[in-house]
N, C-alpha and C positions, 0 to 999 in steps of 0.2 A: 838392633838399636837397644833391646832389653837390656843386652849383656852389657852394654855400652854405659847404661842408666846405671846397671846397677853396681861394674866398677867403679862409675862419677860416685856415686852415694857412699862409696865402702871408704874411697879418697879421701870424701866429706868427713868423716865419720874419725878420719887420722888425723884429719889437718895438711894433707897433701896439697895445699894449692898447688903449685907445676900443675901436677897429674889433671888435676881439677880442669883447672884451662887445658890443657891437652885434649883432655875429655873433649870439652866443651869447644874447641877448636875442629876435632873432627865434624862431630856433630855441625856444626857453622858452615862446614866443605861439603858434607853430604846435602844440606839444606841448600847452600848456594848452585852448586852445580849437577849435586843427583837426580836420577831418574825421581819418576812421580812416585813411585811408588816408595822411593826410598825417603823422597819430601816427607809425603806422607807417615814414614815408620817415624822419623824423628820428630813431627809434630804433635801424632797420637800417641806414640811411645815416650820418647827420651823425656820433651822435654816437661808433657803431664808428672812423667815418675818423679824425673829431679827437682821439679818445685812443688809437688804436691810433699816430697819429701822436705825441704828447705821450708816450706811453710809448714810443718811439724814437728820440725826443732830449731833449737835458737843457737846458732854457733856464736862462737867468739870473735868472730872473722869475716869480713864483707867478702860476700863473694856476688861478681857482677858477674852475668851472662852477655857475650859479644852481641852486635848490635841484633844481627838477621834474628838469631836464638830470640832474642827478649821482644823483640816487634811480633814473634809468632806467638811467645807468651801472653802479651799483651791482646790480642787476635781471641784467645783463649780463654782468658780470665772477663774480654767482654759479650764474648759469644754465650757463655752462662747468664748474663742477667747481674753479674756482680761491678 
């Protein structure tokens, strides 16, 4: 899921939406139906990296994460106290 994060970010970084949601599309499949421990990589990995990254730069471009991605975001960002 690292390597996964950190093509999403390099994507980010071009302006690739496609890729972007492709990304973020795998990620949404491994989250929906993978093992626990793979739930697990893309919650604690992917999607920390990709929004800790997207909240540290300001692109020109919305970019939305699919529903399951942003509900675990969300999970996330209230699990710290924020």
């Amino acid at each position: 899921m690292s390597h996964l994060a950190e093509l999403t970010k390099d994507y980010l970084i071009k302006g690739n939406i496609k890729r972007v949601n492709d990304c973020f599309a795998i990620a949404e499949y491994q989250l929906r139906s993978g093992t626990l421990e793979m739930k697990n990589a893309v919650s604690n990995s992917f999607i920390f990296s990709v929004t800790c990254f997207l909240d540290c730069h300001r692109f020109p471009f919305k970019v939305t994460m699919p529903e399951l991605l942003n509900r675990e975001y969300i999970k996330q960002i209230n699990s710290c106290g924020v």
